[in-house]
C-alpha positions as CSV (number, residue, x, y, z in Angstrom):
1,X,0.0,0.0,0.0
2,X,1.6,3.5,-1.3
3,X,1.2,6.1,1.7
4,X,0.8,9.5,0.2
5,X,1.1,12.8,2.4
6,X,-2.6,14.1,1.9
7,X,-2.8,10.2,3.7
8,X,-0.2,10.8,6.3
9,X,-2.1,14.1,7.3
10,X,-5.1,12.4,8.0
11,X,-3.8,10.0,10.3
12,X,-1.5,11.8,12.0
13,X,-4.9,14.4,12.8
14,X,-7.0,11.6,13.9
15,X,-4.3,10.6,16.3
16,X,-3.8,13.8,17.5
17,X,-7.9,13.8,18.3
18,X,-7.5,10.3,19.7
19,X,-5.1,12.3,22.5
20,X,-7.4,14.3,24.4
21,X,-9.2,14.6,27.8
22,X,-12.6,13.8,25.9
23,X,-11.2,11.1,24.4
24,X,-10.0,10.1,27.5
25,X,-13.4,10.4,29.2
26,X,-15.2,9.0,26.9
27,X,-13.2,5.5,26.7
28,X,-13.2,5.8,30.5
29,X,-16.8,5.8,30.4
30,X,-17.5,3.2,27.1
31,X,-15.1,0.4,28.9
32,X,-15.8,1.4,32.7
33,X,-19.4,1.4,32.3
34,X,-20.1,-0.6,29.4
35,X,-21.8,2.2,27.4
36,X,-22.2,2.6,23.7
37,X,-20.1,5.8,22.1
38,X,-23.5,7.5,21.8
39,X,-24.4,7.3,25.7
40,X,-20.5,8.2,26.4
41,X,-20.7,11.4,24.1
42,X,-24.3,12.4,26.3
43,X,-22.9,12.0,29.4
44,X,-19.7,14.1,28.3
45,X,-21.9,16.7,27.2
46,X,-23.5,17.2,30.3
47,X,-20.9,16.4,32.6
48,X,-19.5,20.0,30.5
49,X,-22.3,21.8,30.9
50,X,-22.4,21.2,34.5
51,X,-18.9,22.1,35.3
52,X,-18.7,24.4,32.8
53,X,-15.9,23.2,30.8
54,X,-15.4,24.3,27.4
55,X,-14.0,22.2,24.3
56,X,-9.9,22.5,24.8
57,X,-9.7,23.5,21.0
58,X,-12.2,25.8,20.6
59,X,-11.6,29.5,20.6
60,X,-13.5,31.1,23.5
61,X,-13.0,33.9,25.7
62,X,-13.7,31.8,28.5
63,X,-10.4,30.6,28.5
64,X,-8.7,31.9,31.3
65,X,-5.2,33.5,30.9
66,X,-2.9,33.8,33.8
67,X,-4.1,36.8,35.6
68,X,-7.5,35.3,35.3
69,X,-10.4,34.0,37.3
70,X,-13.5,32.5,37.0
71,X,-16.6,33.6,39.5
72,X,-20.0,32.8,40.2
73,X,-22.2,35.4,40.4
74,X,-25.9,36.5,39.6
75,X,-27.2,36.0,36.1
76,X,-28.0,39.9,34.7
77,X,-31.6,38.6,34.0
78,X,-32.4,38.2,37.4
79,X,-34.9,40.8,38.9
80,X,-33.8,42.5,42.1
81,X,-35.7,42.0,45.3
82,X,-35.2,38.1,44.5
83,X,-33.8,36.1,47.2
84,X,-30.0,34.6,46.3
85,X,-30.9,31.3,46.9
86,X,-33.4,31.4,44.3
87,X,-31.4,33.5,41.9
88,X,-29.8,31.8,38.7
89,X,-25.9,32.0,38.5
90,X,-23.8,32.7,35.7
91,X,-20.0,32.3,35.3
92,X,-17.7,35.0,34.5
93,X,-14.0,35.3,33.3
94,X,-12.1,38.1,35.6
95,X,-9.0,40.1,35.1
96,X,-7.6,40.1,38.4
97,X,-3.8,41.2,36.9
98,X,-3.5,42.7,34.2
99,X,0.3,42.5,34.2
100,X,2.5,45.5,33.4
101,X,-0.5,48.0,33.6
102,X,-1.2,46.7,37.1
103,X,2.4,47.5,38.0
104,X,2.8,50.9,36.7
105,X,-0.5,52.1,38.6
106,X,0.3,50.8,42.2
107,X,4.1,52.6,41.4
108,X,2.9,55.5,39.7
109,X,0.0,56.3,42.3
110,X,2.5,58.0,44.7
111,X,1.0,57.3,48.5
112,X,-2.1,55.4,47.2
113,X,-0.9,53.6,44.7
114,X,-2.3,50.4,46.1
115,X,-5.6,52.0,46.7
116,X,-5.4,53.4,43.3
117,X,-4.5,49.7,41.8
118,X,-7.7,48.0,44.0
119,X,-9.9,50.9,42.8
120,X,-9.2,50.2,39.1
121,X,-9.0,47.0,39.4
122,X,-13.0,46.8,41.1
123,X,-14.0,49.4,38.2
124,X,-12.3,46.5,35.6
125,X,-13.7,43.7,37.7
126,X,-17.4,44.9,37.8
127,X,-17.2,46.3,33.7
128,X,-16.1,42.6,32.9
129,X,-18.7,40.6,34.9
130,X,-21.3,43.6,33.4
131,X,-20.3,42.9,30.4
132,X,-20.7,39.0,30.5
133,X,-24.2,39.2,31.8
134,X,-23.0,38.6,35.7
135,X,-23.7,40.5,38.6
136,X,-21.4,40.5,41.3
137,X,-22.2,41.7,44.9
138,X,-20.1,43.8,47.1
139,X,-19.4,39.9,49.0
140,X,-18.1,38.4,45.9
141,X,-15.7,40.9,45.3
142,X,-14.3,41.6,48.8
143,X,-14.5,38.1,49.9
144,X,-13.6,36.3,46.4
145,X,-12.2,38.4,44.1
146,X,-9.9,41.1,46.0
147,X,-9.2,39.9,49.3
148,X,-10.8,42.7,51.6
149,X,-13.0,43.8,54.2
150,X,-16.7,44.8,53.2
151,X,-16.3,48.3,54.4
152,X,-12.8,48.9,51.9
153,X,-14.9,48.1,48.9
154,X,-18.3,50.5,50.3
155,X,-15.5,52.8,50.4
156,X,-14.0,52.7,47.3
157,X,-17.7,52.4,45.6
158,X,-18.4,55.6,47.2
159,X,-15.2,56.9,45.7
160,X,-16.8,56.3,42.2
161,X,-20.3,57.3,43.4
162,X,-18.5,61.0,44.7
């Protein structure tokens, strides 16, 4: 049998596809639990969508970068007055360092440059949950995001209120 490139191309691609975490769950699953490819590929699906995993090749800016972190917060469609328990949740992708930019702002700020760097980092923090359809409460972001006390970030949102 003569082996041409075009050939060579397709098997070296479906071995490349052959080596990947769904791959690897979904034989886990077909030999561990005795299921046909089409019950494996369901329960793959679903086991994604619960834990929020996206495909490893696609590109989505759900990816998070180093820097980056993911939060749950409330779903933007949610009315207020609702009670958090009943709320639906949303995930969103957060710039917590932004690198070099970070740097120059807490050095630059003179005296408060690391109240200057929290302060633009909850204005960038609250625009990028905003803009994923998230809502974040003053809890998340002291207690998750940014590491503070309650009363730092009522102060600092009073900064931007003033």
């Amino acid at each position: 049998m003569i082996v041409t490139s075009s050939q060579q191309k397709v098997d070296l691609e479906e071995r490349l596809q052959s080596k990947t975490v769904d791959q690897m769950f979904l034989t886990s699953v077909q030999s561990g639990a005795n299921c046909p490819p089409f019950v494996a590929r369901a329960i793959l699906d679903v086991a994604k969508s619960t834990f929020n995993v996206e495909d490893s090749g696609s590109n989505n800016s759900n990816i998070i970068r180093p820097g980056q972190m993911k939060v749950l917060g409330i779903s933007n469609s949610e009315p207020a007055g609702k009670p958090l328990k009943e709320c639906n949740l949303a995930s969103a992708v957060l710039t917590l360092d932004a690198g070099i930019e970070d740097q120059v702002i807490r050095l630059t700020g003179g005296g408060s440059g690391v109240t200057a760097l929290r302060r633009k980092r909850l204005l960038r923090i609250a625009t990028e949950a905003l803009e994923q359809g998230v809502l974040l409460t003053r809890e998340d972001i002291a207690y998750r995001v940014l590491n503070c006390g309650m009363r730092t970030i009522t102060r600092d949102v009073k900064y931007f209120q003033g």
